[in-house]
C-alpha positions as CSV (number, residue, x, y, z in Angstrom):
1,X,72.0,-45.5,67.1
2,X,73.3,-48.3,64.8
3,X,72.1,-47.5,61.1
4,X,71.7,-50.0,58.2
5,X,73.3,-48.9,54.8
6,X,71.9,-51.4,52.5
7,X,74.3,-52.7,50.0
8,X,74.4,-52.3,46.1
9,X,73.2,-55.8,46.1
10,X,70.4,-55.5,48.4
11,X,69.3,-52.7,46.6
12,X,69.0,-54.6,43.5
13,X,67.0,-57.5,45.4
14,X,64.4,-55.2,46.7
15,X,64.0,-52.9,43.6
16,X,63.6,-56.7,41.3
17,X,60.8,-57.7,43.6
18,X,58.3,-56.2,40.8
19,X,60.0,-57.5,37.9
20,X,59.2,-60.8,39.5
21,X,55.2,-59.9,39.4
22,X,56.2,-58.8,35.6
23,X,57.8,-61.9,34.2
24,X,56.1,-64.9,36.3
25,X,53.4,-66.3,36.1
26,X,50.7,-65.8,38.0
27,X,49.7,-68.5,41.1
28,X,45.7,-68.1,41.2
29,X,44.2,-70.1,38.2
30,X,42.0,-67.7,36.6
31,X,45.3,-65.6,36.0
32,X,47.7,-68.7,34.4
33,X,46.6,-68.1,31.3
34,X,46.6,-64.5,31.0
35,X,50.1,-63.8,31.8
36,X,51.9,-61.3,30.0
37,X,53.9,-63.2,27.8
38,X,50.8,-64.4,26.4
39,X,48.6,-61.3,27.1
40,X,48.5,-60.2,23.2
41,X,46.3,-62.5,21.2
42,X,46.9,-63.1,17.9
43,X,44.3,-63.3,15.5
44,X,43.0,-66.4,14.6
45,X,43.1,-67.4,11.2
46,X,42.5,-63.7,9.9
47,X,45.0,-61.7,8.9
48,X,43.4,-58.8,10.6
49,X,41.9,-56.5,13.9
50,X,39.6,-52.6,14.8
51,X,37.6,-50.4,15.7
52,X,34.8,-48.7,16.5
53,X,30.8,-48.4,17.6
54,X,27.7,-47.8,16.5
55,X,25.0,-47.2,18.8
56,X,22.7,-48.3,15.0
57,X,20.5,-51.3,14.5
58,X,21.0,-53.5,11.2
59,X,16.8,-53.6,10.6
60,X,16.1,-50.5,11.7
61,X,12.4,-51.6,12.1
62,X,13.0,-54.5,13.7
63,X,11.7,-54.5,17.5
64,X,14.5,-54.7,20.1
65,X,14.1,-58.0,21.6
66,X,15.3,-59.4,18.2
67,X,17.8,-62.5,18.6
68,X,21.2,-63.0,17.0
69,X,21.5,-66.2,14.9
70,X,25.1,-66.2,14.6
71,X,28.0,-65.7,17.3
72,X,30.5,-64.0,15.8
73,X,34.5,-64.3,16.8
74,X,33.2,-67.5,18.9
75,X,37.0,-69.2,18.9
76,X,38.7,-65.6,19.7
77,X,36.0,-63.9,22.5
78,X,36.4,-67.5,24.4
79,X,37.9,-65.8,27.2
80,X,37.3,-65.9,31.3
81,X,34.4,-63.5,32.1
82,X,34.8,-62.2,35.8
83,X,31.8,-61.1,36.3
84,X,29.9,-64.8,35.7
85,X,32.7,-66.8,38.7
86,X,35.2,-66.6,35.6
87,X,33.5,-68.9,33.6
88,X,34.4,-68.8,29.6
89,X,32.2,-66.4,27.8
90,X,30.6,-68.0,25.0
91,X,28.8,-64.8,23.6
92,X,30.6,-64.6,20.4
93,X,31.8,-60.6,19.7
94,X,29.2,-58.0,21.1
95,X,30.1,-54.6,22.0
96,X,27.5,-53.7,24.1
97,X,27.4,-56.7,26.1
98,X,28.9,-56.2,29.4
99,X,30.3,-59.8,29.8
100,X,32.0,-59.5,26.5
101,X,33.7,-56.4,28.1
102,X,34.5,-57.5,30.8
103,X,36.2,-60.7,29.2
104,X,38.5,-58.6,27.2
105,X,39.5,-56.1,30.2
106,X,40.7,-59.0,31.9
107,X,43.0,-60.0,29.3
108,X,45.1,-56.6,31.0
109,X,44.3,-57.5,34.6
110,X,48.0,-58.6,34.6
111,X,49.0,-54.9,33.8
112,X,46.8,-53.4,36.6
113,X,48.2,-56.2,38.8
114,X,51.9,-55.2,38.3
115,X,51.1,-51.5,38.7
116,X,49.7,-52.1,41.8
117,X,52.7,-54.5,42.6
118,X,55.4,-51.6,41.4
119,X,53.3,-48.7,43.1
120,X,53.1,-50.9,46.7
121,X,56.4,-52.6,46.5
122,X,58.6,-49.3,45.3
123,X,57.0,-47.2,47.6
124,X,58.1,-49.8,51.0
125,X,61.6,-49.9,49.2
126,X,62.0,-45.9,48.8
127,X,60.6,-45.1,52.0
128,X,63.7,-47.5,53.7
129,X,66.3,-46.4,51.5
130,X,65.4,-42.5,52.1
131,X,65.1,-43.0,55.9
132,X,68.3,-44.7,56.2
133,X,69.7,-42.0,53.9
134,X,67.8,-39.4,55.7
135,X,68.8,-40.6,59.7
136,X,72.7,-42.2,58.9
137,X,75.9,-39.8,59.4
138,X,77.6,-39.4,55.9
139,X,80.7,-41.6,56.9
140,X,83.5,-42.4,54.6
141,X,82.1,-45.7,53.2
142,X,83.6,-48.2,51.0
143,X,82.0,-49.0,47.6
144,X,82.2,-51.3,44.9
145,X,84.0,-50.1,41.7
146,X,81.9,-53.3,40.1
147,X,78.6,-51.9,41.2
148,X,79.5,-48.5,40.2
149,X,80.5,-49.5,36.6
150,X,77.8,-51.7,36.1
151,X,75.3,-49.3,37.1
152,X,76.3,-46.9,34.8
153,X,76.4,-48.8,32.3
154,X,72.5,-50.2,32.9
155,X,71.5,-46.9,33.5
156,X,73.0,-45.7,29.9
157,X,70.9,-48.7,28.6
158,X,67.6,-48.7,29.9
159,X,68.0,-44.4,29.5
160,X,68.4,-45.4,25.9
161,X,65.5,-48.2,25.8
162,X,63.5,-45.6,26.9
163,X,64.4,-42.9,24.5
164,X,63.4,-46.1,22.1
165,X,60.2,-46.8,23.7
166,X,59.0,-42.9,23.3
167,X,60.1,-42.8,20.0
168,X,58.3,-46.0,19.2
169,X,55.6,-45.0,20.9
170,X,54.9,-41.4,19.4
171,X,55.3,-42.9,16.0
172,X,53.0,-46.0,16.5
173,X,50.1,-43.5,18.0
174,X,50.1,-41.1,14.8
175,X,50.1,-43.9,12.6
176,X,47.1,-45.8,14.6
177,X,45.0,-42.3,14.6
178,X,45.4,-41.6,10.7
179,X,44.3,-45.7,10.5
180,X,41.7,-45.3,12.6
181,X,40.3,-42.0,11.4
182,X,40.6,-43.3,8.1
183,X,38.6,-45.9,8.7
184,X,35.6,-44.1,10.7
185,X,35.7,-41.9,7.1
186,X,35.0,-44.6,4.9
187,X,32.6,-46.0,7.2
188,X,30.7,-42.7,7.4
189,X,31.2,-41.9,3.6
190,X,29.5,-45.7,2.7
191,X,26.6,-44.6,5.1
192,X,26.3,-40.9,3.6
193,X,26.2,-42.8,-0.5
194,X,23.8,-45.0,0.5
195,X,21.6,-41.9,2.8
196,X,22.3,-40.1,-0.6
197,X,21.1,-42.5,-3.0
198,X,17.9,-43.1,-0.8
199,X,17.5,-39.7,-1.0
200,X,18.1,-40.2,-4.7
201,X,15.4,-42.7,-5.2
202,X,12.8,-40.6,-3.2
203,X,12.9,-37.5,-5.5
204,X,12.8,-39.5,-8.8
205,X,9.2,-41.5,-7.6
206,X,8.4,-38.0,-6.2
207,X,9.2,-36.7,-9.9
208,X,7.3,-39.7,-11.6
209,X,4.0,-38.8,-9.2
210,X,3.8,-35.4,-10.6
211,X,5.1,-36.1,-14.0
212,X,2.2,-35.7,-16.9
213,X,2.4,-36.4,-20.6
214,X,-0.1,-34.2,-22.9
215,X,-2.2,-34.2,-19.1
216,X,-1.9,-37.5,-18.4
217,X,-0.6,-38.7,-15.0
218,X,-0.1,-41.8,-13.1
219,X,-3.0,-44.0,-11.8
220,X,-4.0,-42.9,-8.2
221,X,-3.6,-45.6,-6.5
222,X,0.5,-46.0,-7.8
223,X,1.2,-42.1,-6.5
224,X,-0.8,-43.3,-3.0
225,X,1.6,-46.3,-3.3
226,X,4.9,-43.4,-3.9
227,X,3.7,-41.7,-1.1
228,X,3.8,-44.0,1.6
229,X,7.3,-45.7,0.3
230,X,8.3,-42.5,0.3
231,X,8.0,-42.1,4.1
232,X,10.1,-45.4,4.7
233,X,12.8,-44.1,2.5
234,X,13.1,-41.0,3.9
235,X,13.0,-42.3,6.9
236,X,16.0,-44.8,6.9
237,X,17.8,-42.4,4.7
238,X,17.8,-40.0,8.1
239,X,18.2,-42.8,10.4
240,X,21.3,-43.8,8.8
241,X,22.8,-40.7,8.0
242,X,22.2,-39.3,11.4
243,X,23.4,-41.7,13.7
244,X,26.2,-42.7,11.9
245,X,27.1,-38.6,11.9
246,X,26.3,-38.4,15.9
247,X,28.6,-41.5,17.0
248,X,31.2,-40.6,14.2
249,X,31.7,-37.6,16.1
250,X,32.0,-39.2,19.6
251,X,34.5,-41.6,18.0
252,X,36.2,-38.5,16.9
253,X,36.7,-36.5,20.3
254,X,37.7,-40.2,21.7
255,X,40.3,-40.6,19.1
256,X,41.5,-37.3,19.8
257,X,41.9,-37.6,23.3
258,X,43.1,-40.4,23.1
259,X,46.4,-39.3,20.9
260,X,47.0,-36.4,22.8
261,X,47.1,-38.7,26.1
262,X,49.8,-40.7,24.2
263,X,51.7,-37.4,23.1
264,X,51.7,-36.5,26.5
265,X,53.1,-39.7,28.3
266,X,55.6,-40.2,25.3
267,X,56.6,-36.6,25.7
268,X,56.7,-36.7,29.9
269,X,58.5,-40.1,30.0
270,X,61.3,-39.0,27.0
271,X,62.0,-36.1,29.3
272,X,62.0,-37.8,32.7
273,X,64.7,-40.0,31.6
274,X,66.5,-37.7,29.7
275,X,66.7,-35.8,32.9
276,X,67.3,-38.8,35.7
277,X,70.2,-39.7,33.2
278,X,71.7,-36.3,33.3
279,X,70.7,-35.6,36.9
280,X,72.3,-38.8,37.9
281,X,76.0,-38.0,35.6
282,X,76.3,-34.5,37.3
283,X,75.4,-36.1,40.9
284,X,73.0,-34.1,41.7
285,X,70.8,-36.0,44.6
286,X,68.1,-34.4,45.6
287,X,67.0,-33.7,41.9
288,X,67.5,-37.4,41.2
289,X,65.1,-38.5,44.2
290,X,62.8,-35.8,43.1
291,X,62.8,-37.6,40.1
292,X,62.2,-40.9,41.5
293,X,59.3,-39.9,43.1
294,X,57.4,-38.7,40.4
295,X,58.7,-41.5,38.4
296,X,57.3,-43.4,40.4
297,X,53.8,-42.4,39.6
298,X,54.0,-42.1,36.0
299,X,55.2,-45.9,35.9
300,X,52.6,-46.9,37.6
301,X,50.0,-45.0,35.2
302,X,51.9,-46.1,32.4
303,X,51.4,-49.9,33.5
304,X,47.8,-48.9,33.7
305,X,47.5,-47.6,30.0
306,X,49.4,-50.8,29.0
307,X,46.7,-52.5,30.3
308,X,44.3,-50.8,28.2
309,X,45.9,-50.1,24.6
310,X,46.0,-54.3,25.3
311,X,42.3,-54.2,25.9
312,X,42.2,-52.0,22.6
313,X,44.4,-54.1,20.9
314,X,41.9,-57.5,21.2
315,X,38.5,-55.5,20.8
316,X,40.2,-54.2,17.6
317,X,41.6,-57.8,16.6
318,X,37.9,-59.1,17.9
319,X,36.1,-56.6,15.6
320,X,37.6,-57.7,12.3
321,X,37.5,-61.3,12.7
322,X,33.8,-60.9,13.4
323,X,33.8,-58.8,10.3
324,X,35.5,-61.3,8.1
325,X,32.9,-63.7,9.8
326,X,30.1,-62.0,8.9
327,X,30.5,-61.4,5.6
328,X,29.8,-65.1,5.2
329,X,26.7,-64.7,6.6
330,X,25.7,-61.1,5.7
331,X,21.8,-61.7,6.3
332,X,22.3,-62.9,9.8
333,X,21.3,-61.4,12.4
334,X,24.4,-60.0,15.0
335,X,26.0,-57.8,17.3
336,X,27.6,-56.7,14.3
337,X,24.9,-54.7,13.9
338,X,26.4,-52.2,16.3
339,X,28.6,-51.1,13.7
340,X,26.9,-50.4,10.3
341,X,22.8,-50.9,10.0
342,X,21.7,-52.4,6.9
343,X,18.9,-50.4,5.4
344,X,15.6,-52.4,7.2
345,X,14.5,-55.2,4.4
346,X,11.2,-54.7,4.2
347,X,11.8,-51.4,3.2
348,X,14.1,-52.4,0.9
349,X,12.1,-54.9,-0.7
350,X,8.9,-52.5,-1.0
351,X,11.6,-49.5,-2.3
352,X,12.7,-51.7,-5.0
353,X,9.0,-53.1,-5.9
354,X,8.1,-49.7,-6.0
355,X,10.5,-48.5,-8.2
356,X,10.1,-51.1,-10.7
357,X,6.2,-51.2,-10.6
358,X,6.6,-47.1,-11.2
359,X,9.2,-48.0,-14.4
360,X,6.9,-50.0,-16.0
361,X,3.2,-47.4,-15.5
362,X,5.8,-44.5,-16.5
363,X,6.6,-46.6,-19.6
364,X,2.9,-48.0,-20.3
365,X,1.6,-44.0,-19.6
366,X,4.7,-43.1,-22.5
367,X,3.9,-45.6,-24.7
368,X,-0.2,-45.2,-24.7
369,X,0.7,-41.6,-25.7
370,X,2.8,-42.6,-28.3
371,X,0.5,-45.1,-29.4
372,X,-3.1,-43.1,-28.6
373,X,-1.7,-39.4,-29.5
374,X,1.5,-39.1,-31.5
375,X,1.4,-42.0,-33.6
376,X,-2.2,-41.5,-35.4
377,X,-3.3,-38.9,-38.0
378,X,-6.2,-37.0,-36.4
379,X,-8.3,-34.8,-38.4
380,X,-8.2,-31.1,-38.0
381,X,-11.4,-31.5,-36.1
382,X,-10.7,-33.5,-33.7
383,X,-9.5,-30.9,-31.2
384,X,-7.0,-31.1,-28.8
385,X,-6.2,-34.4,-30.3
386,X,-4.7,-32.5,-33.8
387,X,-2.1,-30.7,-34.0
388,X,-0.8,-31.7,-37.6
389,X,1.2,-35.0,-36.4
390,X,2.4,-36.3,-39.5
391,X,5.8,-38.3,-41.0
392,X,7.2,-41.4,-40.0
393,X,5.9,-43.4,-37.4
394,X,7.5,-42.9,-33.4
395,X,8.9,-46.3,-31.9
396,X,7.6,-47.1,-28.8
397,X,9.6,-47.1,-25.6
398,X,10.7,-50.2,-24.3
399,X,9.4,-51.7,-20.9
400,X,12.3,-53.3,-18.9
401,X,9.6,-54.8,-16.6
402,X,6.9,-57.5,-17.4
403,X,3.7,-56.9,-15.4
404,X,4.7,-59.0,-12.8
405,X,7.4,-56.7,-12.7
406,X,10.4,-59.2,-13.5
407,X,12.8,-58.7,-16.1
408,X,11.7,-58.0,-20.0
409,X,13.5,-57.7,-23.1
410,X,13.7,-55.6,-25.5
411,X,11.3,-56.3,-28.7
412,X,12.0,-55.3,-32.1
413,X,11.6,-51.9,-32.9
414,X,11.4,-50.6,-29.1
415,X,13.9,-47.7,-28.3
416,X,15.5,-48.4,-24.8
417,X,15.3,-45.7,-21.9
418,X,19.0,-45.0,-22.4
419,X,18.8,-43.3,-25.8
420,X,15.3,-42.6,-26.1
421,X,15.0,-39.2,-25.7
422,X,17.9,-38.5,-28.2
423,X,15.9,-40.7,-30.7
424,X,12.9,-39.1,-30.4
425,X,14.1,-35.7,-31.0
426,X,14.2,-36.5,-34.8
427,X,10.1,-36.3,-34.5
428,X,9.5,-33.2,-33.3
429,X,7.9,-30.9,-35.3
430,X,8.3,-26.9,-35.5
431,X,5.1,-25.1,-34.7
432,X,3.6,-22.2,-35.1
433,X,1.8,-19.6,-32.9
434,X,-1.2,-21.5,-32.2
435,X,1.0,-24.7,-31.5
436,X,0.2,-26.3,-34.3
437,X,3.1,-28.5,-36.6
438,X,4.5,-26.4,-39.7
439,X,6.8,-29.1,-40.5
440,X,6.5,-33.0,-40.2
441,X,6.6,-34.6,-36.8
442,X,4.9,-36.7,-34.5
443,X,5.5,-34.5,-31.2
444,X,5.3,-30.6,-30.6
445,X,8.4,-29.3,-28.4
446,X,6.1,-29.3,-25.6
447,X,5.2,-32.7,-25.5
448,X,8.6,-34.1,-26.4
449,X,9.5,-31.8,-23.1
450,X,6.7,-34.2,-21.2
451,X,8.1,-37.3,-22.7
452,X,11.9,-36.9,-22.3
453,X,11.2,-35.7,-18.4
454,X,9.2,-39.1,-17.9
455,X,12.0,-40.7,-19.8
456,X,14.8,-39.1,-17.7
457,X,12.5,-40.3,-14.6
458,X,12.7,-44.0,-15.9
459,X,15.8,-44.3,-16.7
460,X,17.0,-43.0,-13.3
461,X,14.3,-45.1,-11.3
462,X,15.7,-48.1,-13.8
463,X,19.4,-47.7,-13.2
464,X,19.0,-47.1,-9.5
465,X,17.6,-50.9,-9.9
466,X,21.0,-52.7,-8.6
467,X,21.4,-50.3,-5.8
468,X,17.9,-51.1,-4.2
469,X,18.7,-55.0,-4.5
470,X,21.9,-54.1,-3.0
471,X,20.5,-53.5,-0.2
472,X,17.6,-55.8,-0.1
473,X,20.2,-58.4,0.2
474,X,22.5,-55.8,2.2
475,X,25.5,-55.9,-0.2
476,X,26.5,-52.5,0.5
477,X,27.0,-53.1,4.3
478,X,29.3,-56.2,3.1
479,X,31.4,-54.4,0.7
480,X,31.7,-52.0,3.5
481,X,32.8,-54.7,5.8
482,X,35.1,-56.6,3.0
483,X,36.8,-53.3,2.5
484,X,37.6,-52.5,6.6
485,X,38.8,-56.0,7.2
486,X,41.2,-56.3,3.6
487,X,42.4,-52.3,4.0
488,X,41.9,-51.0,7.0
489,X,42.5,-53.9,9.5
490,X,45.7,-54.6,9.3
491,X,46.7,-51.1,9.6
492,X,44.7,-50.8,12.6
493,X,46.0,-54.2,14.3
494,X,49.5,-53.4,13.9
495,X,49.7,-50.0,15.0
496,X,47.3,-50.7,18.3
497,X,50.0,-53.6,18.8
498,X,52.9,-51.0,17.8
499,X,51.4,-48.3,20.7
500,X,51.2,-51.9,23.4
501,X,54.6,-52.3,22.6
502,X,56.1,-48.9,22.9
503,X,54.0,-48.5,26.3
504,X,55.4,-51.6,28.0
505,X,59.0,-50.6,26.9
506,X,59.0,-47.0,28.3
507,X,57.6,-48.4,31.4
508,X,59.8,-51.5,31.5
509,X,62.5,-49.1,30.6
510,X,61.8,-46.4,33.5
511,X,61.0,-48.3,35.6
512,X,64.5,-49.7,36.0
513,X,66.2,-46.5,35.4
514,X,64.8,-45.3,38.5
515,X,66.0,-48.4,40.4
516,X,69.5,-47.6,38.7
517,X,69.5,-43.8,39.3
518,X,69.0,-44.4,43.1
519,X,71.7,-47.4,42.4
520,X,74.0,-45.1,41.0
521,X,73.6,-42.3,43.2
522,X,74.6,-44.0,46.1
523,X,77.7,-45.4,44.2
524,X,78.8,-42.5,43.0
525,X,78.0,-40.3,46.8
526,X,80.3,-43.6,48.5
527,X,82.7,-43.3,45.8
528,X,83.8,-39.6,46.4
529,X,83.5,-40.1,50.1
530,X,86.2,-43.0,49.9
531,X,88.3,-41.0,47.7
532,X,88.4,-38.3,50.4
533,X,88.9,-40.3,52.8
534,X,91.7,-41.6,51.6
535,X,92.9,-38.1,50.3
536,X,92.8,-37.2,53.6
């Protein structure tokens, strides 16, 4: 039965039939303007792209049916959405929307299009070439020294862009993990400093409640007032701290697995064409179309994960322009939410009332004792008013708050929380058994102990001052974002774009060393039949 040995040039016909899905364009149009050429979007006017999810709310008691007011990335995420008829999604960036997903996977659709191409398409072409290897008699062909040389020579070549691609690839995925585990670190150490400081605040208006001066204590209404702020605080402090440590270490285990995956293919794909290339020099056959077989798989997969470090790529690129966006409108409600909450306002804005309305009773309650106790000459008896206060007289403490609780200054002769306590030790007195003053003073030990504690309570309730309207007018969550986008960004958009690269050239690369290695077997097979043929 006639047989048909397909020619070298034949063979390089049906083995370019995928480059052509590759490097065209496609026909339908919801796929002209995702071709590969253009399939990596550059960021628009930012310099930047990221990273990765919360499952957190920015007002953590807000209820869930609360709208955005601002789309975020709206220029960028303008993409074909195939699940709405592949109309343009106008969502803005949004993690958790499904529409906004599916907008960016599509953005790789021409990836999963050409593996499918490749995977088809090579798989007709192998299955002809190995039957008519398989069914022809080995007759003494002719070949074509031309074919032969130029084979080698593109198989040396593409063996070597290969060896490039793996290299470029294993160094491009360390890089991206350190950037991107970098990144998850800060954002968990801002969540844990402001959790802490929370935390902070709680303790010191749980201090103030109990603090007494010569058994005098807050008003009861102010420490019912502590208590219930307390709650809130607490509570957000936990909410934040917690969820931001849950998802940080899903985000982990993803990273993780996600680097070994890239390890692995880098490592597989170095080897397979390290192997074809020898395989094919030393003419071994049957290794070589082993090899082609399983190449033919992993090239196929590797078209796949091209597809999706480009998805990663644009959600990264997506994140931190919606970052750089929102910082411009840091009060907003968006899906930027997803990423860092901001401590809910109205707890903010009662913490920070709190606070301040607790400075100013701890500094009235300090300053009546002064005033009422320390600073008058009772007689002996006038009991337990008299203790033998004497010398000069103790200035009062300064109140940083007006009763309406904004800012005061500083009068004349007022000592200011800072230094107070260090000020006032020069008016203690030595006492004797029966805790009475044996030298001059205006305070025993004991009640300068009282009055530096409510001092120490003030000034930390004081200080923590700018950290509360930090995040009334959620600063902290913008610094935090300012930060990602000018440091971490465009560590994270170059590397992800680094790994996309690397992946399309070891698959590009093996993909036509295995057309060549089949190429160059059958050269090489023709070529020593004809030279014993005609040694013969």
């Amino acid at each position: 039965m006639p047989c048909l040995t397909p020619h070298p040039s034949l063979l390089v016909l049906l083995f370019s039939l995928p480059l052509f899905f590759l490097f065209s364009p496609a026909k339908t149009s919801h796929l002209h303007s995702l071709r590969i050429p253009d399939g990596v979007e550059v960021v628009g006017e930012s310099e930047y792209g990221k990273v990765l999810p919360w499952k957190t709310r920015r007002s953590m008691a807000e209820n869930d049916t609360a709208n955005t007011s601002l789309i975020l990335a709206q220029n960028r995420t303008t993409r074909k959405d195939p699940l709405d008829n592949f109309k343009r999604y106008t969502g803005g960036w949004n993690i958790s929307n499904k529409h906004y997903i599916a907008s960016v996977v599509f953005t790789a659709a021409p990836f999963f299009v050409v593996a499918a191409a490749w995977f088809v398409i090579f798989g007709i072409c192998l299955s002809f070439i190995c039957l008519c290897y398989c069914c022809c008699p080995r007759e003494p062909y002719g070949y074509s020294r031309l074919a032969y040389a130029l084979s080698l020579i593109f198989l040396i070549l593409f063996t070597l862009a290969a060896i490039v691609g793996c290299i470029v690839l294993y160094t491009a995925q360390g890089k991206f993990h350190g950037s991107t585990t970098n990144t998850l670190e800060y954002v968990v150490s801002q969540a844990d400093f402001t959790a802490e400081n929370l935390r902070n605040v709680s303790d010191y208006l749980d201090a103030a409640k109990k603090i007494g001066v010569d058994a005098v204590f807050l008003p009861a209404d102010v420490q019912k007032q502590i208590d219930d702020v307390q709650t809130k605080i607490n509570s957000s402090a936990v909410e934040l701290s917690s969820k931001t440590a849950d998802n940080s270490e899903k985000i982990k285990e993803g990273i993780d697995g996600m680097r070994l995956a890239l390890v692995v293919i880098a490592a597989v794909m170095l080897f397979l064409a390290f192997l074809g290339f020898l395989f094919s020099l030393f003419g071994l056959q049957g290794l070589v179309y082993f090899l082609v077989i399983v190449g033919w798989f992993l090239v196929a997969g590797t078209f796949i994960l091209c597809g999706v470090f480009l998805f990663l790529h644009n959600a990264v690129a997506d994140t931190c322009v919606a970052m750089d966006e929102w910082v411009q409108n840091p009060t907003a409600h968006t899906a930027l939410d997803e990423i860092l909450p901001c401590v809910d306002n109205a707890t903010a804005q009662e913490t920070l009332l709190r606070s301040r309305d607790v400075t100013h009773q701890l500094v009235k309650l300090v300053d009546n004792v002064i005033a009422n106790l320390t600073n008058r000459n009772f007689p002996p008896s006038v009991k337990p008013l008299y203790y033998n206060q004497s010398g000069p007289l103790m200035p009062l403490l300064c109140n940083p708050f007006n009763p309406d609780l904004t800012s005061r200054k500083c009068a004349a002769g007022e000592v200011p929380v800072d230094n107070a306590a260090e000020v006032w030790k020069n008016y203690t007195c030595e006492v004797s058994s029966s805790g009475i003053c044996q030298t001059p003073g205006r305070m025993t030990p004991t009640i300068y102990g009282q009055m530096e504690a409510a001092v120490n309570i003030t000034y930390g309730l004081y200080h923590y001052g700018p950290f509360l309207v930090d995040l009334e007018d959620c600063t902290f969550v913008r610094t935090t974002f300012t930060d990602i986008s000018n440091k971490y960004c465009p560590g994270l958009r170059k590397n992800s774009q680094w790994i996309y690269v690397g992946l399309v050239l070891v698959s590009a690369s093996v993909m036509l060393s295995l057309i060549f290695w089949v190429i160059y077997a059958r050269e090489r097979r023709h070529r020593v039949y004809t030279k014993q043929f005609f040694d013969g």
